[in-house]
ROROKOL-103713 format. One line per 10 residues: for each residue y, x, z of C-alpha. Coordinates in steps of 0.001 Angstrom, whole numbers, plus 500000, padded with zeros to 6 digits. Example, Ala and Ser with C-alpha at 12.3 -4.5 7.8 and 13.67 -1.06 7.14 Angstrom:
REM ROROKOL-103713
495500:512300:507800 ~ 498940:513670:507140
//
This chain:
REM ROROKOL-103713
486838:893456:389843 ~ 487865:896520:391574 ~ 488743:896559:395219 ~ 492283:897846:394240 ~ 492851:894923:392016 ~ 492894:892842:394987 ~ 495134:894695:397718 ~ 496239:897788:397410 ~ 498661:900266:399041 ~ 502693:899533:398114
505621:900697:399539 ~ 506357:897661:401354 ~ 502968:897529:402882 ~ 499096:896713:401495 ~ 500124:894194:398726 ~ 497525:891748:396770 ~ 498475:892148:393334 ~ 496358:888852:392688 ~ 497552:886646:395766 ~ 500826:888184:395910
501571:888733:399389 ~ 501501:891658:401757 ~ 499964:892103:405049 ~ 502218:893897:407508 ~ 504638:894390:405385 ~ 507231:897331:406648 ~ 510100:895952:404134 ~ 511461:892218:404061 ~ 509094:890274:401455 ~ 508527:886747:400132
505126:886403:401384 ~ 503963:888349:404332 ~ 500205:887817:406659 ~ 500961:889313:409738 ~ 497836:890658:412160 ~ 499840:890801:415597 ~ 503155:890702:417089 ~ 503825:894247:417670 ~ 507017:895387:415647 ~ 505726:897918:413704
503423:895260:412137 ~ 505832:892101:413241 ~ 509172:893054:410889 ~ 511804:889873:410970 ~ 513016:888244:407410 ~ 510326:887689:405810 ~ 510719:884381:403256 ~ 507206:883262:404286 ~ 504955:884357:407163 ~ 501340:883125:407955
500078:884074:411124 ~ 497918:882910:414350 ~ 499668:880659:415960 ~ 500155:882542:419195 ~ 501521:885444:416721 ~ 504039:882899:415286 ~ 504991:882296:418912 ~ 505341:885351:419949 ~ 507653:887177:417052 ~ 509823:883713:417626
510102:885162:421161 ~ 510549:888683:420562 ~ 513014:887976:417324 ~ 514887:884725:418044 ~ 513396:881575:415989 ~ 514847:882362:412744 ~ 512457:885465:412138 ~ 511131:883775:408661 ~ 512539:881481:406200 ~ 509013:879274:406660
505860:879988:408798 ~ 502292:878743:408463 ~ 499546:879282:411547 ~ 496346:879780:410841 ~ 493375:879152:413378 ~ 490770:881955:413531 ~ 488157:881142:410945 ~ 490111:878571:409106 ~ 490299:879670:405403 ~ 493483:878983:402975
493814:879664:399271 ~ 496721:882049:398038 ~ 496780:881661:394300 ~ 493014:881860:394184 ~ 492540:884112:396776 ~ 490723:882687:399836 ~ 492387:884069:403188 ~ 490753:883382:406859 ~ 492178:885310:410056 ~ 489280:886669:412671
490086:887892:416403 ~ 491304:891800:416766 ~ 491161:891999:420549 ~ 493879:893889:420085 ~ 496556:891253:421670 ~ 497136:887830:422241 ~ 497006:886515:418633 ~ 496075:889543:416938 ~ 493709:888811:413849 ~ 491864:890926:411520
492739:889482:407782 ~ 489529:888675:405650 ~ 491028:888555:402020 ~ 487975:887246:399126 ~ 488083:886867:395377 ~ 485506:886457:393096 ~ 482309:888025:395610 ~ 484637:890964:396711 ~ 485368:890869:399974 ~ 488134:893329:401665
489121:892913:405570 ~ 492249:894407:406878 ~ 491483:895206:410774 ~ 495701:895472:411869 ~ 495593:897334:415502 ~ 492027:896752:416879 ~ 489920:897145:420516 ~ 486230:896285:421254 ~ 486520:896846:425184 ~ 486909:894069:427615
490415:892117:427912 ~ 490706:889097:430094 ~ 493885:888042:428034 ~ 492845:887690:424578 ~ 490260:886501:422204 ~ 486997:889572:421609 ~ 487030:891586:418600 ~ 484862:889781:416141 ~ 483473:892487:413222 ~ 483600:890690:409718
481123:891186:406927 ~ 482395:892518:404420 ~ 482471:895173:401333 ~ 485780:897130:402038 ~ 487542:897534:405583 ~ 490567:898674:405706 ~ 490853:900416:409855 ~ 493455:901384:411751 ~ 493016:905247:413304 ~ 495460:905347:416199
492750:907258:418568 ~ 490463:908457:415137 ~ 489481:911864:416888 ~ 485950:912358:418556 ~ 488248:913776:421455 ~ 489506:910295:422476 ~ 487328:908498:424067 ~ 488355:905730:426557 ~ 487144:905387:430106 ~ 486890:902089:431563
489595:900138:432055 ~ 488240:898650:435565 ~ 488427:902212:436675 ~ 491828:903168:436096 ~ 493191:900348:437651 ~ 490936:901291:440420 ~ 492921:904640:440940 ~ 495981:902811:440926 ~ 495367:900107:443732 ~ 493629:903607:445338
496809:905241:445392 ~ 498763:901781:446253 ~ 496625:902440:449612 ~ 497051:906162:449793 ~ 500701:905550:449662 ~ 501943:902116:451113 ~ 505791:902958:451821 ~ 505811:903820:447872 ~ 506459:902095:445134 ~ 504071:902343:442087
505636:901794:439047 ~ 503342:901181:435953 ~ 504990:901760:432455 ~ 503147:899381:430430 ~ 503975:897892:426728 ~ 505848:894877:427288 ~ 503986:892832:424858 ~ 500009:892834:425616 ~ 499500:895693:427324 ~ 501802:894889:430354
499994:891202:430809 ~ 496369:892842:430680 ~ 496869:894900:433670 ~ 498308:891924:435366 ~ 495030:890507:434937 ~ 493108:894157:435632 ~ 494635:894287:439112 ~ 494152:890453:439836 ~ 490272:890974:438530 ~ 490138:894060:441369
491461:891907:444443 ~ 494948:892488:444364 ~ 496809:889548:445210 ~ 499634:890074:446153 ~ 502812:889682:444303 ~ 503641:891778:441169 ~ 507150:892554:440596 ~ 508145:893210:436941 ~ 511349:893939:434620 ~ 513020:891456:433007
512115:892301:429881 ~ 508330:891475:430489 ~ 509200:887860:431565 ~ 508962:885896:428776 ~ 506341:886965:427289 ~ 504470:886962:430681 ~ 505392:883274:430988 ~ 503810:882784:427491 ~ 500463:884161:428262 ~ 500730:881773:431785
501219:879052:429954 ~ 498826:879753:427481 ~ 496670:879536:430701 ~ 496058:882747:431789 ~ 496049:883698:435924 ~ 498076:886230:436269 ~ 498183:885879:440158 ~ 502277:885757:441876 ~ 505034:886805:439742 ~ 508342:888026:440870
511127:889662:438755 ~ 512797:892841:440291 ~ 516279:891533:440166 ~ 517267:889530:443091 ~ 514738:890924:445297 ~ 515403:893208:448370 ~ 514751:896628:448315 ~ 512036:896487:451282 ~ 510327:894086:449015 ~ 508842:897148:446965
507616:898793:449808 ~ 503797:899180:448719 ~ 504721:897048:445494 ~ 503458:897515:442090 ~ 505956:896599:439539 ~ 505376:896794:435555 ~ 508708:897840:433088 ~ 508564:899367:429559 ~ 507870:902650:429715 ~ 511514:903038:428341
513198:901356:431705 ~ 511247:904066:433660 ~ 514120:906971:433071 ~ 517382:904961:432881 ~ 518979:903752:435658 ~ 517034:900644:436641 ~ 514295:902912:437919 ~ 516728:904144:440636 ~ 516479:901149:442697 ~ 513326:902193:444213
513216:904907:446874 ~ 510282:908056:446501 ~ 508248:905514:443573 ~ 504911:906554:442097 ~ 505638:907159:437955 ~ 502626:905362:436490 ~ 502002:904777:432964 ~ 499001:902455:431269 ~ 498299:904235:428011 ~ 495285:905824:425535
497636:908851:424968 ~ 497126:909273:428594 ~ 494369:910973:427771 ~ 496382:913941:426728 ~ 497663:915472:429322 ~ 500952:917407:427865 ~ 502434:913670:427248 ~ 501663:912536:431062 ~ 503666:915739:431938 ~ 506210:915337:429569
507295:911864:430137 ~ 506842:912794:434256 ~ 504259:910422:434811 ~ 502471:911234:438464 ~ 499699:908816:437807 ~ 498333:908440:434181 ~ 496560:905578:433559 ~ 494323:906025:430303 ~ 494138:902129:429452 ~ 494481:901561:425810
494633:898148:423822 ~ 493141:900831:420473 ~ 489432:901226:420006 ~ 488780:904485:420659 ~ 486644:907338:418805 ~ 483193:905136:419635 ~ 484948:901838:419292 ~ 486223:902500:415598 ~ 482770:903894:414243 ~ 480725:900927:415880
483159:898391:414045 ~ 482893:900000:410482 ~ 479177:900157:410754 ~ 478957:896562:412451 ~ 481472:895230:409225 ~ 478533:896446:406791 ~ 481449:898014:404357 ~ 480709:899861:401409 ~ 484104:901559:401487 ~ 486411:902669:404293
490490:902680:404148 ~ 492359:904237:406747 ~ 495864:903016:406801 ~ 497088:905015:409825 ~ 496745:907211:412953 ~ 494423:910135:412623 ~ 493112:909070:409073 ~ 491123:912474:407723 ~ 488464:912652:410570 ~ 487663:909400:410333
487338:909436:406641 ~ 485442:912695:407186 ~ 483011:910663:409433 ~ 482512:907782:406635 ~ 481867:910570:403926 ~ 478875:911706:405606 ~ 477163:908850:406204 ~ 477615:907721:402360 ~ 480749:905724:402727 ~ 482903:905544:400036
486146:906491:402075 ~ 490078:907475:401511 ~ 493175:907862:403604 ~ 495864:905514:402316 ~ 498587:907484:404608 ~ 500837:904302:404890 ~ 504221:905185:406897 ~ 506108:902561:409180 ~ 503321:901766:411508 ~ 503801:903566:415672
501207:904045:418143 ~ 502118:901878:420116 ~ 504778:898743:420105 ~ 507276:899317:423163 ~ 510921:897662:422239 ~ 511600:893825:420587 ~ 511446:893566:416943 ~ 515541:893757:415878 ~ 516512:891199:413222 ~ 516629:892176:409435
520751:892551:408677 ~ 519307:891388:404953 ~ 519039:887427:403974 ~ 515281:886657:403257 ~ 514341:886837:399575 ~ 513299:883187:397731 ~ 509741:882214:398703 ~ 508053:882169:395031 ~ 506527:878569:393625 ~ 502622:879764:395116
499712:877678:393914 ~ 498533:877608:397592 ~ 501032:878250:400587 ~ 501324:881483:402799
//
């Protein structure tokens, strides 16, 4: 059997011709697996959605409880059959939730990685490479140029210039899903305890990941509080709240922003961030190399992000390797999922459920 028999690239999303269902579908489908809550992979109205459980929890939060017509969580390793094939999620690191999708039929064995990191994240389950004969890799930061510094470090410049500058306020534009909760835990793991001040829009996803039972030290939300409360604060928004008129509240603040593209230093300027913070929940140049070799692939598929040097890079180590150059999928998720206007499609009669 040929890899492509079993998934291939559709314009709905990677499609298994044999299990019929899609993984990260961009378009509404009957049967969708979906790797992590992020919108661009997360798309509401789907008939039938499998997913981690904390994934399943999330897109209800981000997309109201009606996002599918049915839902199914799977625990990492557990294994379910798909009209023959055998399906089993494995940890991404990427998020809370986020799971690489192992897909087998027949001996042939094809992983789909969704949005992956190997560093270090207090808030979510390691990356866990899977065996396996074709990988199918994200490429978000797939240029030898990006490479990631440690994440301990940034936040080390931040609470540096939260001393430098006590009267300001240091606002950190961080993705509210994910990225905003690990540098909760980043400036708690430095020995800053006091409280943390954040948009509304981060709250109840926050309180998820607390409940879930991770320390995210004092909480407070920005409204209600008095302005001399920020004095010296840090306080987390989406990096879209940063230029509207919320921002305006605080007096001479510090524009911060938690980010791989960071890195560059045109989009720092251009988005008139003061204090870039180069934290990224993608693996970076080193990160994506030591996960195809750890996988043991024959072939490499890059669905999206900087796809030809990474292919380049499997080519001449005697990989079999190809762009797919899927659309649909960002850099990064910022903004809630917004409901599908369409009515989910009939979930088909499957000989094993989704």
């Amino acid at each position: 059997m040929r890899p492509e028999d079993l998934l291939c690239p559709s314009p709905k999303g990677l499609y298994s011709p044999i299990g019929d269902f899609y993984v990260d579908p961009t378009r509404v489908v009957p049967r969708a697996i979906i790797t992590h809550a992020h919108s661009d992979h997360a798309r509401p109205g789907h008939a039938s959605v499998l997913a981690t459980r904390e994934t399943l929890d999330l897109m209800a939060i981000r997309s109201g409880p009606a996002f599918a017509g049915a839902t199914q969580a799977l625990a990492y390793g557990e294994t379910v059959e798909i009209n023959g094939v055998r399906v089993s999620l494995h940890p991404a690191g990427h998020v809370l939730g986020s799971a690489q999708v192992r897909i087998e039929k027949d001996g042939l064995v094809i992983v789909v990685s969704g949005d992956y990191k190997d560093a270090a994240d207090p808030t979510c389950p390691p990356l866990e490479p899977v065996r396996c004969h074709v990988f199918v890799s994200e490429a978000t930061f797939g240029l030898p140029v990006f490479r990631h510094p440690d994440a301990a470090g940034e936040t080390d410049k931040l609470l540096a210039s939260v001393r430098v500058f006590p009267e300001r306020t240091h606002i950190v534009g961080a993705y509210s899903l994910g990225k905003a909760q690990r540098m909760m835990a980043l400036i708690r793991a430095a020995g800053h305890d006091a409280p943390l001040y954040i948009h509304g829009a981060l709250a109840a996803i926050t309180d998820y990941y607390v409940a879930g039972g991770r320390d995210l030290g004092p909480i407070r939300p920005v409204k209600g509080a008095p302005k001399a409360a920020f004095a010296g604060a840090v306080v987390l928004a989406p990096p879209s709240s940063m230029t509207d008129l919320w921002a305006r509240r605080f007096s001479d603040p510090v524009a911060c922003f938690a980010s791989g593209w960071m890195r560059v230093r045109a989009r720092a300027r251009q988005r008139g961030v003061e204090l870039p913070l180069v934290v990224s929940d993608h693996a970076d140049w080193d990160g994506l190399t030591a996960t195809i070799r750890a996988t043991g692939c024959e072939e490499l598929w890059v669905t999206h992000g900087a796809e030809d040097a990474l292919v380049h890079w499997a080519t001449t180590r005697q990989l079999r390797a190809r762009p797919l150059h899927m659309v649909g999928y960002g850099e990064e998720d910022e903004e809630p999922a917004v409901p599908a206007p369409e009515a989910p499609p009939e979930v088909p009669a499957p000989e094993g459920e989704a």
